[in-house]
C-alpha positions as CSV (number, residue, x, y, z in Angstrom):
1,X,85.0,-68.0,-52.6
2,X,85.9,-64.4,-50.8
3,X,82.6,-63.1,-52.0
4,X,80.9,-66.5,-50.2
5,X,83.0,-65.9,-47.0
6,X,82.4,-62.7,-46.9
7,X,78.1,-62.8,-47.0
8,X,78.6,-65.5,-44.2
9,X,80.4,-63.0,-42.3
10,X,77.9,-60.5,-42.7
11,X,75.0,-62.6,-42.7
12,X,76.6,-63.6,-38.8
13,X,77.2,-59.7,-37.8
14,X,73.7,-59.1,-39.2
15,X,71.7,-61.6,-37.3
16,X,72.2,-60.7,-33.5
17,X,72.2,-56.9,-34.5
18,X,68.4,-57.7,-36.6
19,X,67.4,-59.8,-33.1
20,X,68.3,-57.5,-30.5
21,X,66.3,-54.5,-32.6
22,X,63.3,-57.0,-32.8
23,X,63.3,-57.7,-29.0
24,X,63.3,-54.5,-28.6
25,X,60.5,-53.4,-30.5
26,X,58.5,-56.4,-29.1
27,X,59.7,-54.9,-25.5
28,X,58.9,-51.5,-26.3
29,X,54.9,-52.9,-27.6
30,X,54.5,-54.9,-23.7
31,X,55.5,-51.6,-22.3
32,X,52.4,-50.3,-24.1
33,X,50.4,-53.2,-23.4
34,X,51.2,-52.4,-19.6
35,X,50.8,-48.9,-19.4
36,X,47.0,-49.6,-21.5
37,X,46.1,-52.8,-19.3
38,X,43.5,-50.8,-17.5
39,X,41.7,-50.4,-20.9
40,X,41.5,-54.2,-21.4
41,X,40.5,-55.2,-17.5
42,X,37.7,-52.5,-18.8
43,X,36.9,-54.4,-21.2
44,X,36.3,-57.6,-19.1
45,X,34.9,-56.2,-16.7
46,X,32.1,-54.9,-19.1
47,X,31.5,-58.6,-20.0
48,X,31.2,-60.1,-16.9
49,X,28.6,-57.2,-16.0
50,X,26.9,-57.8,-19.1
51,X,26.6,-61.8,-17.9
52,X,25.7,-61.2,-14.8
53,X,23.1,-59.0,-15.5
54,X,21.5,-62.0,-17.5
55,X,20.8,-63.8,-13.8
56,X,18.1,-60.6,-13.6
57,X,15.9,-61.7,-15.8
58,X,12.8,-63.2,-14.8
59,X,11.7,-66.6,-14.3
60,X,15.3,-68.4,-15.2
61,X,15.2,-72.0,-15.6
62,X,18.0,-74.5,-13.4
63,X,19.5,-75.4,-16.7
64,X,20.1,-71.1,-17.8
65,X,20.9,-70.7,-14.3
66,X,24.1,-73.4,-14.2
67,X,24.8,-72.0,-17.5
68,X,25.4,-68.5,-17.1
69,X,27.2,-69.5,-13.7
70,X,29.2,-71.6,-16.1
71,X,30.1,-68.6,-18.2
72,X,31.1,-66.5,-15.4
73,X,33.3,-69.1,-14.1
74,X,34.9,-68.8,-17.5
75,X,35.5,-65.7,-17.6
76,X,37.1,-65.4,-13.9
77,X,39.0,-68.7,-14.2
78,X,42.3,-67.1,-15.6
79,X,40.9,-63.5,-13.3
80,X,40.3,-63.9,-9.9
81,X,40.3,-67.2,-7.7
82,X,37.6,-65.9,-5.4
83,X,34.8,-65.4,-7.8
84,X,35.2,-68.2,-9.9
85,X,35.0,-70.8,-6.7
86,X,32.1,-68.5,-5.8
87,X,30.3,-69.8,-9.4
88,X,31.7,-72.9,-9.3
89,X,30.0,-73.5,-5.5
90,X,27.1,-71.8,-6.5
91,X,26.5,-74.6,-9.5
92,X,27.6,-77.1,-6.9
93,X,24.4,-76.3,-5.1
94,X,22.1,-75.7,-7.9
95,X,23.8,-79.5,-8.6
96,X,22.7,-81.3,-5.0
97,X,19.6,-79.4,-5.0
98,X,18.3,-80.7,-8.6
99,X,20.3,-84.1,-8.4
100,X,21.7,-83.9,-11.5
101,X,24.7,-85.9,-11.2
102,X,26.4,-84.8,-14.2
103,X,26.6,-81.1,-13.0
104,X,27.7,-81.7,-10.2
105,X,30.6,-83.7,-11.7
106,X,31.0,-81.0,-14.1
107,X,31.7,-78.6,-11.2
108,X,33.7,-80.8,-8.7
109,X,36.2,-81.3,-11.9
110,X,36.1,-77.6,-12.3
111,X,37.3,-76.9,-9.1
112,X,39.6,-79.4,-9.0
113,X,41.4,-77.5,-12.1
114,X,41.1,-74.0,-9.7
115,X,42.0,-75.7,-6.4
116,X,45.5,-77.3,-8.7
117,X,46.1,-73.8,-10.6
118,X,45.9,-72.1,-7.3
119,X,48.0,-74.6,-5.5
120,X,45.2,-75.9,-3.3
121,X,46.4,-79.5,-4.0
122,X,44.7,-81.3,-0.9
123,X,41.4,-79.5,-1.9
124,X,42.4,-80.8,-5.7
125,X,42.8,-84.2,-5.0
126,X,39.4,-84.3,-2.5
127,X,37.7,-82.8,-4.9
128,X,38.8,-85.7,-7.2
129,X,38.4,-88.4,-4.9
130,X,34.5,-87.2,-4.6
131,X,34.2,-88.1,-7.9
132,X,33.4,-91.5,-8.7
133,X,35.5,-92.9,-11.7
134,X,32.7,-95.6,-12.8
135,X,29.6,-93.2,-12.8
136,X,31.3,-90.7,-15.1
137,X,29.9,-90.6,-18.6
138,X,31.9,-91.0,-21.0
139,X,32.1,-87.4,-22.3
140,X,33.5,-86.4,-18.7
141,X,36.3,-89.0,-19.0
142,X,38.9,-87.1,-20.4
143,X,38.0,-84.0,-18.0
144,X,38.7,-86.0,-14.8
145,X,42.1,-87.7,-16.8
146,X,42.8,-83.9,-17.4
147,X,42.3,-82.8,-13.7
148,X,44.8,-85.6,-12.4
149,X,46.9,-84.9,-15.3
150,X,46.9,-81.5,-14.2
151,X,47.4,-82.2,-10.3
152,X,50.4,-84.1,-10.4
153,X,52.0,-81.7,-12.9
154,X,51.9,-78.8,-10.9
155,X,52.9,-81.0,-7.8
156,X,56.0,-82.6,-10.0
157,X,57.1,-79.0,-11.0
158,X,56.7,-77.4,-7.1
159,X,57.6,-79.9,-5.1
160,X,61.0,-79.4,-3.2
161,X,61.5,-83.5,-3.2
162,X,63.3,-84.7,-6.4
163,X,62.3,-88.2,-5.4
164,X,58.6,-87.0,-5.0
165,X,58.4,-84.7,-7.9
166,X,59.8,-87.9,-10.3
167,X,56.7,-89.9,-9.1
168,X,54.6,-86.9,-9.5
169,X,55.8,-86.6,-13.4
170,X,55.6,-90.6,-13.4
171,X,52.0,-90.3,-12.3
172,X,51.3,-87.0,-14.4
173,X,52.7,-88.9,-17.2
174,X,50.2,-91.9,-17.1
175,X,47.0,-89.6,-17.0
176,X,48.5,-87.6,-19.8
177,X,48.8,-90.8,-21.6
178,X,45.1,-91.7,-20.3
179,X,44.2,-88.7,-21.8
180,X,45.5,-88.5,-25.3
181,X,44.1,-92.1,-26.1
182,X,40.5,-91.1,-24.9
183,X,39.9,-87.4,-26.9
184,X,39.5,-86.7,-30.2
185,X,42.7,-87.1,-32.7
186,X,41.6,-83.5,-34.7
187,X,41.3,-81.7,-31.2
188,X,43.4,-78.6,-30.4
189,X,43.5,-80.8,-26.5
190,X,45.0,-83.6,-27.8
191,X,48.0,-81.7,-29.6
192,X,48.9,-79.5,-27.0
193,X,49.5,-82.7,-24.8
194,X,51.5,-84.6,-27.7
195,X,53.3,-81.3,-27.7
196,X,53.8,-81.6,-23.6
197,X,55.0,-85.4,-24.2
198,X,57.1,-84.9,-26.9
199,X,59.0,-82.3,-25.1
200,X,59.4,-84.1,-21.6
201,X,60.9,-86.9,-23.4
202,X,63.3,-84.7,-25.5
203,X,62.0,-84.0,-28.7
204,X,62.1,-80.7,-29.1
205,X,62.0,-80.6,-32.9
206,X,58.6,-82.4,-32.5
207,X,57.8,-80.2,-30.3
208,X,58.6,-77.2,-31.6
209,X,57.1,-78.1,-34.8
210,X,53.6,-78.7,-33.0
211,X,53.6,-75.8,-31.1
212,X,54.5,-73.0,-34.1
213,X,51.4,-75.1,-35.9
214,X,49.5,-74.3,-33.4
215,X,50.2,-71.0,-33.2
216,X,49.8,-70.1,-36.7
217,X,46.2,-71.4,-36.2
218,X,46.3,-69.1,-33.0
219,X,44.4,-66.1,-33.0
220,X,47.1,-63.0,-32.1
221,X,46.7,-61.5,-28.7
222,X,44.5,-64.5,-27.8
223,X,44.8,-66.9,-24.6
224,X,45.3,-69.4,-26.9
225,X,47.8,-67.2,-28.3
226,X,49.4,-66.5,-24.9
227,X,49.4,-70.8,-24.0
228,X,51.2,-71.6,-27.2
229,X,53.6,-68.9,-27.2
230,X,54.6,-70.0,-23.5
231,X,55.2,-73.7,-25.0
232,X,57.3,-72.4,-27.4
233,X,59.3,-70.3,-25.1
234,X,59.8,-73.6,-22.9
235,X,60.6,-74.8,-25.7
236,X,64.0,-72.7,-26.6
237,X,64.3,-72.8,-23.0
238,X,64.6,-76.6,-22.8
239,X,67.8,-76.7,-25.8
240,X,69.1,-73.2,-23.8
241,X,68.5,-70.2,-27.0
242,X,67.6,-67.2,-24.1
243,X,67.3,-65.2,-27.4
244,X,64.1,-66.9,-28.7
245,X,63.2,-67.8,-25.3
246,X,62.5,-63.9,-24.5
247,X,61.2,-63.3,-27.7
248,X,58.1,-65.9,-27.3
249,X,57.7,-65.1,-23.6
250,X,57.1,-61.5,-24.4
251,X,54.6,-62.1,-27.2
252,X,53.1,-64.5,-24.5
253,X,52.8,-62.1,-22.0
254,X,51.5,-59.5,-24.5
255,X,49.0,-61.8,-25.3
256,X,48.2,-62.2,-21.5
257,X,47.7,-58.8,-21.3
258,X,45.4,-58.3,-23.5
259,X,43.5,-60.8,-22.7
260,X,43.5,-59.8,-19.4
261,X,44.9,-63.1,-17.8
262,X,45.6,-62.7,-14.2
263,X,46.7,-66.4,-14.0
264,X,50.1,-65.8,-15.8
265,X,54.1,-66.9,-15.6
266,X,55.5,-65.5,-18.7
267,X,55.8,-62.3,-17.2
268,X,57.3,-63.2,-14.0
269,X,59.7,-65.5,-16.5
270,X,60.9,-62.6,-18.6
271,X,61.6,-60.3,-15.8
272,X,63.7,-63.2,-14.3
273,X,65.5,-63.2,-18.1
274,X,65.9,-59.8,-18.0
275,X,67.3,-59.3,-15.1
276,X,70.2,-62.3,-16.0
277,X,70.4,-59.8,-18.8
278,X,71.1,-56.7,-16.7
279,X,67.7,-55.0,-18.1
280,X,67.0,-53.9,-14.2
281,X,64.8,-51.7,-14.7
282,X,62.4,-53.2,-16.9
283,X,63.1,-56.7,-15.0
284,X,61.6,-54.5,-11.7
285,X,58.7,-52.7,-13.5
286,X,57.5,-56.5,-15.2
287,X,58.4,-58.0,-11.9
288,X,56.0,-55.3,-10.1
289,X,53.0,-55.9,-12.5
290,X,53.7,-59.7,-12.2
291,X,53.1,-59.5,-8.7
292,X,49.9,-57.2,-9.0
293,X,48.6,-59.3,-11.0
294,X,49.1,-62.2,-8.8
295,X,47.7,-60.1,-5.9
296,X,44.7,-59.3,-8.0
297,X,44.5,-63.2,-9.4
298,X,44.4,-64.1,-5.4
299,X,45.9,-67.1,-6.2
300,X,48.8,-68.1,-3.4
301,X,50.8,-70.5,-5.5
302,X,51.1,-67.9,-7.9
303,X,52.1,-65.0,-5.3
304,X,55.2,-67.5,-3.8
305,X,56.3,-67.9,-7.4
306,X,57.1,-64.2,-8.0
307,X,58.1,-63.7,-4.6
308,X,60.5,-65.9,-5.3
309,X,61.8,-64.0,-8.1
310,X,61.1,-60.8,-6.8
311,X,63.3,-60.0,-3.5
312,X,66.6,-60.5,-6.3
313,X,65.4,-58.2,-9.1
314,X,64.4,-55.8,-6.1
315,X,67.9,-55.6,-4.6
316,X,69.3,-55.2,-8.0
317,X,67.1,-52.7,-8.7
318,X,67.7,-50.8,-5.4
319,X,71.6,-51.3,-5.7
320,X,71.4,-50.0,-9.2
321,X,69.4,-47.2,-7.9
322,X,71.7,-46.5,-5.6
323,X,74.8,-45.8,-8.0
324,X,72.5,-43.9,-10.0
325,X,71.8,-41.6,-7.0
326,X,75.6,-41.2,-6.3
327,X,76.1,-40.2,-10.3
328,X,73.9,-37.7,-9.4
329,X,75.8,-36.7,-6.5
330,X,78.9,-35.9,-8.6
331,X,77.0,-34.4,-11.0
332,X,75.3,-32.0,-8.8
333,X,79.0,-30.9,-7.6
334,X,79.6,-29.9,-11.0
335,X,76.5,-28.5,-11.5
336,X,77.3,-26.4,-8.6
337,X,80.5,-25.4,-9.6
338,X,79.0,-24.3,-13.0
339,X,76.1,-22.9,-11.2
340,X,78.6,-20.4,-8.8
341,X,80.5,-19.3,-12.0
342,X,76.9,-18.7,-13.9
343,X,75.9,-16.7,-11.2
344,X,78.5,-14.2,-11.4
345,X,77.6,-13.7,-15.2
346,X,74.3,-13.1,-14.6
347,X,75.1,-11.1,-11.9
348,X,77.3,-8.7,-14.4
349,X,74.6,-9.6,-16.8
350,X,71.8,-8.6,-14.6
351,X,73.5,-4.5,-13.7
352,X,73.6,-4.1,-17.5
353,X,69.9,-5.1,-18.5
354,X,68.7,-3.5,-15.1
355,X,69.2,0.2,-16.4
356,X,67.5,-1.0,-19.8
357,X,64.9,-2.7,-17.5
358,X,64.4,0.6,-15.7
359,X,63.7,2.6,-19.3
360,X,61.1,0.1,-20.2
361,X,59.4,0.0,-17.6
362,X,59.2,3.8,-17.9
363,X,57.9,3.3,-21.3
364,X,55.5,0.5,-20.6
365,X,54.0,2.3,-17.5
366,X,53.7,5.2,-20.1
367,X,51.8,2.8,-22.8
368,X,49.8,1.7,-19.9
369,X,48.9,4.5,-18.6
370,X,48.0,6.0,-22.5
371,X,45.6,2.4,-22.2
372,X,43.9,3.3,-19.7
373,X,43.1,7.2,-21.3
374,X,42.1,5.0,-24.0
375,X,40.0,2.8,-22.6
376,X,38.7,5.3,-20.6
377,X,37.8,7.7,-23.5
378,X,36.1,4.7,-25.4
379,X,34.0,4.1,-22.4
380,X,32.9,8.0,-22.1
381,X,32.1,7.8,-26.2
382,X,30.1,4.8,-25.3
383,X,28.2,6.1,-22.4
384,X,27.7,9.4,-24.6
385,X,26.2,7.6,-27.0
386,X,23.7,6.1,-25.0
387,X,23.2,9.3,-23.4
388,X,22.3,10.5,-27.0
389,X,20.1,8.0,-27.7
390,X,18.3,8.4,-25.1
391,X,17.8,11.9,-25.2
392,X,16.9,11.4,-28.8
393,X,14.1,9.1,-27.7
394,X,13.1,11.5,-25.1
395,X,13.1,13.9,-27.1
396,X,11.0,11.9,-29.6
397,X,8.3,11.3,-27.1
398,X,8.2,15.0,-25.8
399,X,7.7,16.4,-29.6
400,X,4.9,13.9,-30.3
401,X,3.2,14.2,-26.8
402,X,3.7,18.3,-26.7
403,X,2.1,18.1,-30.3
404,X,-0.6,16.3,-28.8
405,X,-1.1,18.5,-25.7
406,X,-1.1,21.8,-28.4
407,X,-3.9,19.6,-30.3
408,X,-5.6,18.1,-27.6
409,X,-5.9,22.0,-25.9
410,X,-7.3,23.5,-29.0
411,X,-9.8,21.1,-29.4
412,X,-11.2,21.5,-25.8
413,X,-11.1,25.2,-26.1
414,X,-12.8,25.2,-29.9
415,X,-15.7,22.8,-27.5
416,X,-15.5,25.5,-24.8
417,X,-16.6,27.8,-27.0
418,X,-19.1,26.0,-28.7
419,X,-20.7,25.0,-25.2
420,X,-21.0,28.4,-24.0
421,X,-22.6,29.5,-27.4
422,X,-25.0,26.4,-26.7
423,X,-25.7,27.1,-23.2
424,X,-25.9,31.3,-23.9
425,X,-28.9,30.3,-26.7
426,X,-30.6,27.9,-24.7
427,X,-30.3,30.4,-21.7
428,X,-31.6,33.2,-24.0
429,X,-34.4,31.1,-25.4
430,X,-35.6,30.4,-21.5
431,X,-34.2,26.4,-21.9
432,X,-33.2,26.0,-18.6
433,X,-34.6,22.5,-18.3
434,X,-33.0,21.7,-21.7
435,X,-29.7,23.1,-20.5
436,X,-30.0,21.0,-17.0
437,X,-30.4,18.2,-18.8
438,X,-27.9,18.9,-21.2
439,X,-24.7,19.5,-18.1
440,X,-26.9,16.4,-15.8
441,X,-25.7,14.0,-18.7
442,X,-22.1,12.2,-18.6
443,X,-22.0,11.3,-21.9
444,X,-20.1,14.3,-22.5
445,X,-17.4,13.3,-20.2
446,X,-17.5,9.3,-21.9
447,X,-17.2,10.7,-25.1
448,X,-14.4,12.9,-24.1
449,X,-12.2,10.4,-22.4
450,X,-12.8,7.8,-25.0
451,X,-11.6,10.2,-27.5
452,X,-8.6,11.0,-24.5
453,X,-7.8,7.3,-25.4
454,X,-8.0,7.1,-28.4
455,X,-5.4,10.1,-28.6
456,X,-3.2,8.4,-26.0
457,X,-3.4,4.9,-27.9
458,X,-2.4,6.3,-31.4
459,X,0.1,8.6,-30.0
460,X,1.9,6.3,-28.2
461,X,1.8,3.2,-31.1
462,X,3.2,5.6,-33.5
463,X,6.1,6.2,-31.0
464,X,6.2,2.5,-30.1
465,X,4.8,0.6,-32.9
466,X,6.0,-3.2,-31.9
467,X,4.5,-2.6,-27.6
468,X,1.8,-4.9,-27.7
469,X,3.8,-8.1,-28.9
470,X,6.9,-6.9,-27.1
471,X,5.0,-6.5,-24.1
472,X,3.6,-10.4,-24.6
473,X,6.9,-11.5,-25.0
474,X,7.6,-10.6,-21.4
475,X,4.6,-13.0,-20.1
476,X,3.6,-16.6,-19.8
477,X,2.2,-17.9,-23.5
478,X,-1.4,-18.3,-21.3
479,X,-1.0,-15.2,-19.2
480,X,-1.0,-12.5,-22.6
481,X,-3.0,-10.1,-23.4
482,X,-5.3,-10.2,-26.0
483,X,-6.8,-7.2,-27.8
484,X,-10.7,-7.1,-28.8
485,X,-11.7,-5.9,-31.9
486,X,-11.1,-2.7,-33.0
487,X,-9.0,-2.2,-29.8
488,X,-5.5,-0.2,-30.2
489,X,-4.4,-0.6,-26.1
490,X,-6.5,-1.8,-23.0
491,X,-6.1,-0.5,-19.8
492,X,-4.2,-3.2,-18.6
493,X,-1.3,-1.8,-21.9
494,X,-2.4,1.5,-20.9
495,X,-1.2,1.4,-17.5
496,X,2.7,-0.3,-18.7
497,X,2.6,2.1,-21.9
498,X,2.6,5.3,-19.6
499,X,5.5,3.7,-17.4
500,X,7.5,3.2,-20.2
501,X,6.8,6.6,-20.7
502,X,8.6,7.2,-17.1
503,X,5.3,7.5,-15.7
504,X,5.7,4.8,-12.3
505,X,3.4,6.6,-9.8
506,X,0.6,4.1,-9.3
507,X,-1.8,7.5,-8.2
508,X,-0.1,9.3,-11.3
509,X,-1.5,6.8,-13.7
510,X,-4.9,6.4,-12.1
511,X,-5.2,10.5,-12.0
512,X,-4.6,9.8,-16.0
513,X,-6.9,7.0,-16.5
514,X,-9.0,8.2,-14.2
515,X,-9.5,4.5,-12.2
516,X,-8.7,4.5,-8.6
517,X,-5.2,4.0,-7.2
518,X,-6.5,0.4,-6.0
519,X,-7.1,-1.0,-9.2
520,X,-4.1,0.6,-11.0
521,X,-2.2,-1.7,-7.9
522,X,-3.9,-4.9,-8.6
523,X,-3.8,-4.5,-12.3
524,X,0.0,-4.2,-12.1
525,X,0.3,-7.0,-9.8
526,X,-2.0,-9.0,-12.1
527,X,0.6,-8.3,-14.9
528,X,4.0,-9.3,-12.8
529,X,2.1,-12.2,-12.0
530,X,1.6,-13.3,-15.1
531,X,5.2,-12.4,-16.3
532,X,8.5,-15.0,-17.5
533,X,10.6,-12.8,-15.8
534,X,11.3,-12.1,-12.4
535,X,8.9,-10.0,-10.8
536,X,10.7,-7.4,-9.4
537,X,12.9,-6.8,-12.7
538,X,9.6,-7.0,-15.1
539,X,8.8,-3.2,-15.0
540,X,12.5,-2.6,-16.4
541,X,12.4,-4.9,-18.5
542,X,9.0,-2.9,-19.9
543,X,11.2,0.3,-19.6
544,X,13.2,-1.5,-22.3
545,X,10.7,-1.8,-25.0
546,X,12.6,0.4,-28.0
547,X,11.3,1.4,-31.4
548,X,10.0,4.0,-31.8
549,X,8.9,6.6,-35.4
550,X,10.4,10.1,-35.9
């Protein structure tokens, strides 16, 4: 019996302790859901663009026209007022102009449910009275019971006459009555309003046990979700458990959220709860969104219902605010005090590290200044070796072109000689017709600068093996230069191999080739103009050509 009495006793501690953590987790998940609620209006938002890029399309019938309207509408019913009454009178048009009856029912009914959320009940009630009861079909019947259902229920619950909101319920009651005997038994419709009568007439067991089927059924995080959750939270409100009551509203407003539902109370409802709960803070911040939304929704019933609630939570807030600033008050005079007494010790603190300070700075302006030889020192080894290999290219070219001249120079003197032994015997034999003939002729001079070239070409190759495609590399694939057959250099390589020999002098190089100074100019400007390089950097970038054979 003591064993019994004593697991009651725990199992009673236990339970508010296991409730209170599982509000709070469920508060702490709507604080995400808030702080991510961009992400899901995101989301919507892609999906109304996505329908609305549908009314592009070319050549749309009536029928896909009032449709897609019809979707949009859907998706900006529980969004924003404004642009679903902008569908809504857009099919309304489409309706009068086609004179199809039946849409235009459909849409007068459909604004009758905006003009009631919104609490536009003249424009509801017109709307309905437009309407002719006997020319509805029969699939539109329990639509127009639902709009006047609808009506006087949100004029029962806001009216500030008792005696009027009792026939408003009477009334509401009837259509709702109307209503459940005219849809289909199996129908999600017809158990959310059995749900609705059972508990305005008290039975919340009945109730309660509709409205958790319903929501098992639910999809989580769903506006279904979000509607049935609300009922159930009424629900615990109706018999007075606050506990469960907060615990539905905030999976309802979770659900709201991520939905993206403008058109919500559970919010506004919690915040109200929280705040008889001294949760201030978070009663402000879900008051705050409540009202955004509401602002956003554009809906003017629903602004007055949590501007109602929110001038309270806001003086709370602001009075709690306040005693929070004067906490901090105190505790900066403290702080001060400590602060007055910590600055004396640092001041004692601060003579003793400064002579340390002082002796490392010394050493640190010493490591920085060793750095700097450092770096320096690396920078002259660098620039010395660049130096070097420089000179060892220059020195490179000068061995093979000196080797070159030495050959080049004994060859002209060993045809000296042979010329003057030529021209001697022809003068002896009395040839001097021959001999004209012979010095008239500039074949001597072809063959001499051909064989100049040739010298030049192989020369300079064997120094700078890779030129030709290197120098190719530099131009447009259509401007490059081609080689003929049996061709080592042309004169247009000839000209860019002696200025990567340092050779720049445009009268220089035609004293060489022996062209004129004009056609030297044009070939180079034929080159640069044919270059993938800026023109005025291309001859350096020929300067850079390397490779070269010791």
């Amino acid at each position: 019996m003591k064993k019994a009495l004593l697991s009651i006793l725990i199992f009673v501690l236990y339970m508010p302790v296991s409730s209170a953590n599982a509000a709070d987790s469920l508060l702490r998940e709507l604080d995400l859901a808030i702080n991510e609620s961009k992400v899901y209006m995101e989301a919507r938002e892609l999906r109304i663009v996505g329908i609305k890029s549908l009314l592009q399309s070319p050549k749309l019938t009536d029928t896909q026209v009032y449709g897609i309207n019809n979707s949009l509408f859907e998706e900006f019913r529980t969004y924003n007022v404004d642009s679903a009454l902008r569908y809504l009178n857009m099919n309304l048009y489409l309706a009068e102009k086609t004179q199809n009856y039946d849409w235009a029912t459909e849409t007068r009914l459909n604004l009758s449910r905006i003009f009631s959320a919104s609490g536009m009940y003249k424009e509801s009630m017109d709307m309905l009275q437009s309407v002719h009861a006997v020319h509805i079909e029969q699939s539109r019947k329990s639509g127009f019971y639902a709009c006047y259902e609808l009506l006087y229920d949100e004029l029962g619950k806001n009216s500030l006459l008792q005696m009027a909101a009792d026939s408003y319920n009477r009334l509401a009651g009837l259509y709702r009555d109307s209503l459940i005997a005219c849809i289909d038994t199996s129908s999600k419709e017809y158990w959310y309003l059995v749900e609705r009568n059972c508990l305005e007439e008290g039975n919340i067991d009945r109730s309660r046990e509709i409205s958790m089927r319903m929501l098992a059924k639910a999809e989580i995080n769903s506006p279904e979700y979000a509607y049935v959750a609300y009922r159930v939270a009424m629900g615990y409100d109706y018999e007075g458990n606050m506990e469960q009551k907060k615990k539905y509203l905030i999976l309802s407003a979770i659900a709201d959220i991520k939905s993206s539902i403008k058109d919500n109370t559970s919010l506004s409802l919690l915040a109200a709860q929280l705040y008889s709960e001294q949760d201030i803070d978070r009663a402000y911040r879900y008051i705050k969104f409540a009202l955004d939304d509401a602002s956003f929704f554009n809906a003017r019933l629903r602004l007055v219902q949590v501007s109602n609630i929110l001038p309270v939570i806001n003086q709370a807030y602001q009075l709690k605010s306040e005693k929070q600033k004067d906490k901090l008050r105190s505790y900066l005079l403290i702080i001060s005090g400590l602060s007055v007494f910590s600055i004396f010790a640092l001041l004692l603190i601060y003579f003793q590290m400064r002579n340390l300070s002082a002796a490392r700075n010394s050493l640190q302006h010493a490591n920085t200044q060793l750095t700097d030889l450092n770096s320096n020192l690396s920078y002259a080894n660098r620039r010395l070796n660049e130096l070097n290999s420089e000179l060892s290219e220059s020195n490179a070219i000068k061995e093979q072109y000196i080797g070159l001249f030495l050959s080049i120079c004994s060859n002209y003197i060993d045809k000296l000689e042979a010329n003057r032994r030529l021209a001697n015997k022809l003068i002896s034999a009395g040839k001097i017709s021959e001999l004209h003939n012979t010095t008239k002729s500039k074949q001597l001079i072809e063959n001499e600068l051909r064989e100049f070239y040739e010298n030049f070409d192989n020369t300079f190759l064997h120094i700078f093996p890779n030129f030709v495609d290197e120098l190719n590399e530099l131009l447009v694939p259509d401007g490059q230069i081609a080689l003929k057959r049996g061709e080592l250099l042309n004169t247009e390589l000839r000209i860019f191999a002696l200025i990567r020999l340092g050779i720049t002098d445009s009268s220089r190089i035609a004293a060489l080739l022996r062209y004129s100074v004009n056609t030297i100019y044009n070939y180079r400007v034929k080159i640069k103009n044919r270059a993938l390089v800026p023109r005025e950097s291309f001859e350096k970038s020929v300067m850079k050509i390397g490779g070269f054979k010791n």
